[in-house]
C-alpha positions as CSV (number, residue, x, y, z in Angstrom):
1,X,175.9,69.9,42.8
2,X,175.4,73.1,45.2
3,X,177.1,69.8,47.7
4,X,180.3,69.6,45.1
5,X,180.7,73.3,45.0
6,X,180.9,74.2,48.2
7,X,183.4,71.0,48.6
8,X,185.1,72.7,46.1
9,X,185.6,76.1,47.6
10,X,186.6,74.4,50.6
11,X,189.3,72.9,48.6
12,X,190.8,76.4,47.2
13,X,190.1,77.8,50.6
14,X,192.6,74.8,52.0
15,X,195.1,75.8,49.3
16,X,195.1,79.8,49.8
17,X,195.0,79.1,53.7
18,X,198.9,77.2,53.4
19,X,200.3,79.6,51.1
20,X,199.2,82.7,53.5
21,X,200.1,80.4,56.8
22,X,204.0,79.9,55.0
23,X,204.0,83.2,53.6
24,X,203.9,84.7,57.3
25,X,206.5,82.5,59.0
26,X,208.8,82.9,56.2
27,X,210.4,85.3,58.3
28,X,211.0,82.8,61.1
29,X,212.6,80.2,59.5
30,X,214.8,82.2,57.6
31,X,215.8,83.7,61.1
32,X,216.5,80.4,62.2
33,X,218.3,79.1,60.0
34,X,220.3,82.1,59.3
35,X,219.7,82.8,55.4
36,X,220.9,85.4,53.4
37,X,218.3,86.7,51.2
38,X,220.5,85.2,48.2
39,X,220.3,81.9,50.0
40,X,216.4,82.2,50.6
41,X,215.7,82.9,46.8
42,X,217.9,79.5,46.6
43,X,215.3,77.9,48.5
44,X,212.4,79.3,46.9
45,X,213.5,78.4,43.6
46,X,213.0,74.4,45.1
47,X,209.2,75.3,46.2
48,X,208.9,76.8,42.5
49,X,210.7,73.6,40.7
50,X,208.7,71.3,42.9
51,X,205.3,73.0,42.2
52,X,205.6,73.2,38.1
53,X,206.7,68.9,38.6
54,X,204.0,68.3,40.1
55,X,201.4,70.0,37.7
56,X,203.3,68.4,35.3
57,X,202.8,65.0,36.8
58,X,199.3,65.6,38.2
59,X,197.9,66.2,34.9
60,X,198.2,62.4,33.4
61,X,197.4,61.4,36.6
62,X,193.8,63.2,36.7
63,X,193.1,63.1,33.4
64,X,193.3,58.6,33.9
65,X,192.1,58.1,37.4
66,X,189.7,61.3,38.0
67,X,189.9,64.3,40.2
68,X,188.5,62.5,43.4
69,X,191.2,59.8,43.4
70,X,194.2,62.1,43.1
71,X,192.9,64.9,45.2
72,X,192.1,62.7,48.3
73,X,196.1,61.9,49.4
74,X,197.6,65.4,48.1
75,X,194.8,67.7,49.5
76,X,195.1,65.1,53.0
77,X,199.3,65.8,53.3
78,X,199.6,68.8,52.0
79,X,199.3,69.9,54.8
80,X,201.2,68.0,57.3
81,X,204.5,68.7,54.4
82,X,204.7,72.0,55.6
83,X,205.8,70.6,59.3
84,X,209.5,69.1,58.1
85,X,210.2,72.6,56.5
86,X,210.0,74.3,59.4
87,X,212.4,71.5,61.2
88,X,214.8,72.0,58.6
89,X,218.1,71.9,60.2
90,X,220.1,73.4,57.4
91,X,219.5,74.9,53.8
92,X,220.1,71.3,52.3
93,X,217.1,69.4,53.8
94,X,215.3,72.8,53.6
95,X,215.3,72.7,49.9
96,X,214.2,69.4,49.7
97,X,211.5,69.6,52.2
98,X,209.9,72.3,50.0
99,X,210.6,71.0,47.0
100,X,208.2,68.0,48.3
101,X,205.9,70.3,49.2
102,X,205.8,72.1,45.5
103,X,205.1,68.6,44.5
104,X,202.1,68.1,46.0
105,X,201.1,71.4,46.0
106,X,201.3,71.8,42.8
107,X,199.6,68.7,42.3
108,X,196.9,70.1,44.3
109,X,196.7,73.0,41.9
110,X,195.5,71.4,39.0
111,X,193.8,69.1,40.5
112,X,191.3,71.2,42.2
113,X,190.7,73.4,39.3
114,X,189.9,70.1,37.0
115,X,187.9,69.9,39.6
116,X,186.4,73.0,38.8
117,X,186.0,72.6,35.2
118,X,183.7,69.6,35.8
119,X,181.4,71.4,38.5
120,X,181.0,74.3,36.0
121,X,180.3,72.4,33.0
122,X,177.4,70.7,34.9
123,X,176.3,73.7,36.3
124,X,176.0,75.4,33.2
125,X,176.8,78.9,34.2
126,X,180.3,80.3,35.2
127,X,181.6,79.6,38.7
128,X,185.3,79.4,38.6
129,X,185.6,83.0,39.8
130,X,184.3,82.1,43.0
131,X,186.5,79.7,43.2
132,X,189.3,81.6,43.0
133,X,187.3,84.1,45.5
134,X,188.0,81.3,48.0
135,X,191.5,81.3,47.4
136,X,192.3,84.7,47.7
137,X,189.8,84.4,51.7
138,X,192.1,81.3,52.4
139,X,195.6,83.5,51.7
140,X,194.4,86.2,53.9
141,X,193.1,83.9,56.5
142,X,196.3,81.8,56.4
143,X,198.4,85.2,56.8
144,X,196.3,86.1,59.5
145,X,196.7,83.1,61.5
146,X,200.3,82.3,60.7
147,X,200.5,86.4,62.1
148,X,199.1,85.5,64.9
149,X,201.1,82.6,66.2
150,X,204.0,84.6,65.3
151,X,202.8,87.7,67.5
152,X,202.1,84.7,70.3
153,X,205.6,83.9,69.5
154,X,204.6,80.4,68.4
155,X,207.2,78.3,66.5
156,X,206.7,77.9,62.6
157,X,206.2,74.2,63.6
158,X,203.5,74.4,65.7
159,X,201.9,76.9,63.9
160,X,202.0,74.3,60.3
161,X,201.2,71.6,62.6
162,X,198.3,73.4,64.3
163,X,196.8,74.8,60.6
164,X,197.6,71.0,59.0
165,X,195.2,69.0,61.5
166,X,192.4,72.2,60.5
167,X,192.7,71.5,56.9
168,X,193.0,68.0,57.1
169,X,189.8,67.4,58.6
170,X,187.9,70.2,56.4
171,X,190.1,67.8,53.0
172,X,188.6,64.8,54.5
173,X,185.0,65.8,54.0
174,X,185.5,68.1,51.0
175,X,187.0,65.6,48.8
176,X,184.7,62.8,50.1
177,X,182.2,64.7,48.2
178,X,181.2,63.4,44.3
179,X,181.1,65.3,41.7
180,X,180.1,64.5,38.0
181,X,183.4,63.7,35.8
182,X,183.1,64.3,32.2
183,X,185.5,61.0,31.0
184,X,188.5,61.0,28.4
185,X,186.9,59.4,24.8
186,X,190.4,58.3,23.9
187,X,190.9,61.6,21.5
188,X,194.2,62.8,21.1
189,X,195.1,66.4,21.8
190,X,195.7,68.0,18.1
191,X,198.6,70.8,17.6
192,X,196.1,73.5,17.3
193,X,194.5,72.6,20.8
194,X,198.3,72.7,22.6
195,X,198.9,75.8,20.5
196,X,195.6,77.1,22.2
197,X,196.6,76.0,25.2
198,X,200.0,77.9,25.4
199,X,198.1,80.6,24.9
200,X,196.2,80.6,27.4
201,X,199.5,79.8,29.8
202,X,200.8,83.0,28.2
203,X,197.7,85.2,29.5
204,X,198.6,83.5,33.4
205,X,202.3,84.5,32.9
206,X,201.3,88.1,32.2
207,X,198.6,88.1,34.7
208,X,200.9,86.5,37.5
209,X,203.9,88.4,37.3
210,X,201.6,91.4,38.0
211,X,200.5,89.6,40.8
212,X,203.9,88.5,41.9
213,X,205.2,91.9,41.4
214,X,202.5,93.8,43.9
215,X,202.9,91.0,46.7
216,X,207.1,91.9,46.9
217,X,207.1,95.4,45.4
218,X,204.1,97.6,46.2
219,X,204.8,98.2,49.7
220,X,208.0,99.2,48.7
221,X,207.1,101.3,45.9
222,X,204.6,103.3,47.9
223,X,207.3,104.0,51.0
224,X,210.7,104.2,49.5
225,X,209.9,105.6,45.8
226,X,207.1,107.6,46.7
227,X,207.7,108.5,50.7
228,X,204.7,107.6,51.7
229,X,203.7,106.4,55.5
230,X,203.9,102.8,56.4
231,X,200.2,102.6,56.6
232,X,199.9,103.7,53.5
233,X,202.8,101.5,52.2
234,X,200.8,98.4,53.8
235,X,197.6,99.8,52.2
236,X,199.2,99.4,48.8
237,X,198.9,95.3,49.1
238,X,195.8,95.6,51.3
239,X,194.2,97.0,48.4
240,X,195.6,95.0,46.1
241,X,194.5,91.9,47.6
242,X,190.9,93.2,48.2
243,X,190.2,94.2,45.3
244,X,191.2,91.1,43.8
245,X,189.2,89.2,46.1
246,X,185.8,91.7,45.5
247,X,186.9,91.0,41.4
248,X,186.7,87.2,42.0
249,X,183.5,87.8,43.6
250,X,181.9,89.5,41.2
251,X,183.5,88.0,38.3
252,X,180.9,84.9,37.2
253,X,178.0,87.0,36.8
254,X,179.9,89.2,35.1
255,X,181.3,86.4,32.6
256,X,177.6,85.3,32.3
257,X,176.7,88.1,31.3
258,X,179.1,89.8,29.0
259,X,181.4,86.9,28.0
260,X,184.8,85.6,28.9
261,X,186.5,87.5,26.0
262,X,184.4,90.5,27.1
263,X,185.4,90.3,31.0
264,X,189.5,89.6,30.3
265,X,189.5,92.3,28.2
266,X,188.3,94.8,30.5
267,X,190.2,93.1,33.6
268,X,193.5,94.0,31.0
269,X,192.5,97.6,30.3
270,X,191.6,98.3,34.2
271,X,194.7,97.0,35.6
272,X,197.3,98.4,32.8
273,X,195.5,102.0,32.9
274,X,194.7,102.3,36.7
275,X,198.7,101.4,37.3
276,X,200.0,103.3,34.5
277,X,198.2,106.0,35.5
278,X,199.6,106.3,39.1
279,X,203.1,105.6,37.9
280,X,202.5,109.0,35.9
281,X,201.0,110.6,39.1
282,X,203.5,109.3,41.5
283,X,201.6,109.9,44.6
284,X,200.9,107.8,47.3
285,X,197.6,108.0,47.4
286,X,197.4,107.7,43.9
287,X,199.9,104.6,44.5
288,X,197.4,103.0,46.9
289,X,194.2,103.2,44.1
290,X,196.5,102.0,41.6
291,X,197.2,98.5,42.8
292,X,194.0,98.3,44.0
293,X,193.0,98.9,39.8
294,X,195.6,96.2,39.0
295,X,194.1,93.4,41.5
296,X,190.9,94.2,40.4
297,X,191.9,93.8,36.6
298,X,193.8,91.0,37.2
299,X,191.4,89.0,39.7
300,X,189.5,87.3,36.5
301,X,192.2,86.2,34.6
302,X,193.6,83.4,36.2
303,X,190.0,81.7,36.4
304,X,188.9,82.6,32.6
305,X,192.0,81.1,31.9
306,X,191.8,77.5,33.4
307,X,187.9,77.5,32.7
308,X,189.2,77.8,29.0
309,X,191.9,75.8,29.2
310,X,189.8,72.9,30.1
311,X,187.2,73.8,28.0
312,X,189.3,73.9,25.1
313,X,190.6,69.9,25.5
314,X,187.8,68.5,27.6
315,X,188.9,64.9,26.7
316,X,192.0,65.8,28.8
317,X,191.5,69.1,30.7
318,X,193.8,68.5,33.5
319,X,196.7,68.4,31.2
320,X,195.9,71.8,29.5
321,X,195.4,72.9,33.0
322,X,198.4,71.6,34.3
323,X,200.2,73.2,31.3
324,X,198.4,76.6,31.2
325,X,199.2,76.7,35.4
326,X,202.8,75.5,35.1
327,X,203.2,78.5,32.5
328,X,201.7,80.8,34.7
329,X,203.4,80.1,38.3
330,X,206.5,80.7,36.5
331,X,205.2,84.2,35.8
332,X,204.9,84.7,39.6
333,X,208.0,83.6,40.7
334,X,209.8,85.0,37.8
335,X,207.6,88.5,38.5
336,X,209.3,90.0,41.8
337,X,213.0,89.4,40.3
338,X,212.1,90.8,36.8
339,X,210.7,93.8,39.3
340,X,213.9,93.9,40.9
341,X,216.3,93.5,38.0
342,X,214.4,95.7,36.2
343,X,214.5,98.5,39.6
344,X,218.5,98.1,39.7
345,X,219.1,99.3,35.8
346,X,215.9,102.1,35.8
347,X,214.4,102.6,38.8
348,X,211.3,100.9,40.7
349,X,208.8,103.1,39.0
350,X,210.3,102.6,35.4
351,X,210.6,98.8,36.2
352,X,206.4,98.9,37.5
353,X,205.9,99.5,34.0
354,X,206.6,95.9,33.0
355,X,202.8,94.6,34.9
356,X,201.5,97.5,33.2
357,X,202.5,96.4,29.4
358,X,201.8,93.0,30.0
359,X,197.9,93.9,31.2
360,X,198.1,96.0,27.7
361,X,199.4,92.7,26.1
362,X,196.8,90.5,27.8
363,X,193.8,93.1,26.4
364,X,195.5,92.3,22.6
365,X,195.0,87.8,23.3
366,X,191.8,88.0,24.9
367,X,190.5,86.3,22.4
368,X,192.5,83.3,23.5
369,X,189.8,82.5,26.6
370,X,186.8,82.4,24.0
371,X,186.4,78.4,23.7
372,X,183.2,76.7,23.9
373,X,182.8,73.6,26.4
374,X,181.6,70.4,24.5
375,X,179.1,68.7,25.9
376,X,180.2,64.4,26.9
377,X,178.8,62.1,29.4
378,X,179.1,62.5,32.9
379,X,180.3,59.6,35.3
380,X,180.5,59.8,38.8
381,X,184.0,60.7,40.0
């Protein structure tokens, strides 16, 4: 089992790593093609729409075949997909290129955290916030990389290509790896379940967006709303990040020993009050410690929630996760342009406001993550 979880990490390490490596030569390729910023967001969008299909469609397919054989092709190409984006020769085949690889990235997604469900439920304590610890390492260590072929002036495609032959080989032994799958018994989902199970999406839409929103706006917000220095406006999402990363860290022995209900209820309170309370200050400093409060409120949420969504249909967990996750990502992509929308009628600090209710709103349904897993067989998977 201590085999299967580190195989595990490796996985969500794999999939932070190619969302930080992207992230950083996002730049580039919109340079090279010459987008607008309008015609980017198009693009985008495809990456979003390609993602939430494949959750969608990766969620029969684990649930009938197992994690293993569904996560050995998508976590081998993911990969290699990023290569024909950055050959895109024009907006047209760069939409579709990312729209393939939403598809199996989002596959990936749920996936790897069905994955996770059945590691935890044989290890009999929580783990799922580590690995979502090893996510959040593999986006800064993707970011860092994809950085520093850029400052090398490397091309975006031979910086994917360089990162895809890494992470294939590191795919190739994680998901060689067994773990113990607890099988379908045939029993159909009831309405109460789903009902459950939109729930739970409903806590990673709130949670998400607040995530979305300090990746595009808290730089920003620090610099031009409250005039702060660029290091200070790039210590806004520095501390962000790290504190969601420490939160992750920290957050299974803290669900062990206070309770799911007990830990997203007090993720909820830290993020709304530490960012509410530095809009009211509306200092930089005070900026800086404030999205540092919301990563570190927010850095459970997202695992409580897919630990519960499995739990709470284990005859068929990678459908509620696929469900719960499709729910969520459109919270982070919907996040920075609510931010923005929000910015142009009020103001960027009135429109920060909106991660702040929804932490209040995700205090209010922490209830939703208290499910129970129920014990069934285990099969090799």
């Amino acid at each position: 089992m201590k085999k299967a979880r580190l195989a595990t990490a490796l996985l969500f390490l794999l999939y932070g790593t190619l969302i930080g490596v992207w992230t950083a030569r996002i730049p580039a390729i919109k340079e090279h093609l010459g987008l607008t910023d309008g015609l980017l967001s198009l693009a985008l969008l495809a990456l979003a729409a390609g993602a939430i299909t494949g959750m969608q469609v990766s969620g029969a397919l684990v649930d009938r075949f197992g994690t293993r054989r569904v996560l050995a092709p998508v976590a081998l190409v993911d990969g290699v997909l990023l290569v024909p984006v950055a050959l895109a020769p024009d907006l047209g085949t760069l939409v579709v290129a990312l729209f393939a690889f939403g598809v199996v990235h989002g596959t990936l997604n749920v996936a790897m955290n069905a994955r996770g469900v059945e590691i935890e439920r044989s290890w009999g304590s929580p783990i799922m916030s580590s690995f979502h610890a090893a996510y959040s390492v593999g986006g800064f260590l993707g970011a860092a990389a994809g950085g520093a072929f850029a400052a090398a002036e490397v091309g975006p495609a031979v910086t994917f290509a360089s990162v895809a032959v890494i992470l294939a080989a590191v795919a190739l032994w994680a998901v060689s790896v067994r773990t113990r799958q607890h099988p379908a018994t045939g029993v159909r989902q009831d309405a109460g379940r789903l009902h459950g199970v939109l729930l739970l999406g409903g806590l990673a839409f709130c949670a998400l967006i607040g995530e979305g929103a300090a990746a595009d706006w808290s730089t920003v917000y620090v610099s031009d709303s409250l005039g702060g220095s660029p290091a200070l406006a790039a210590g806004a999402y520095a501390a962000f990040f790290a504190a969601m990363t420490a939160g992750r860290l920290a957050g299974d022995p803290l669900t062990a020993r206070y309770g799911p209900v007990a830990v997203v209820r007090a993720g909820g309170l830290l993020a709304a009050g530490g960012l509410g309370t530095a809009l009211i200050i509306g200092h930089p400093v005070a900026g800086v410690v404030g999205f540092g409060l919301l990563g570190a409120g927010l850095s459970t949420i997202a695992p409580q929630v897919f630990s519960a969504a499995g739990a709470r249909n284990p005859d068929r967990p990678a459908r509620a996760i696929a469900r719960a996750a499709s729910i969520g990502w459109l919270g982070f992509f919907a996040g920075p342009v609510l931010i923005g929308g929000g910015a142009t009628l009020a103001g960027l600090p009135a429109a920060l406001a909106i991660p702040v209710v929804l932490a209040a709103v995700i205090v209010l349904a922490a209830r939703a993550v208290a499910v129970k897993p129920v014990a069934s067989p285990t099969a090799a998977s």
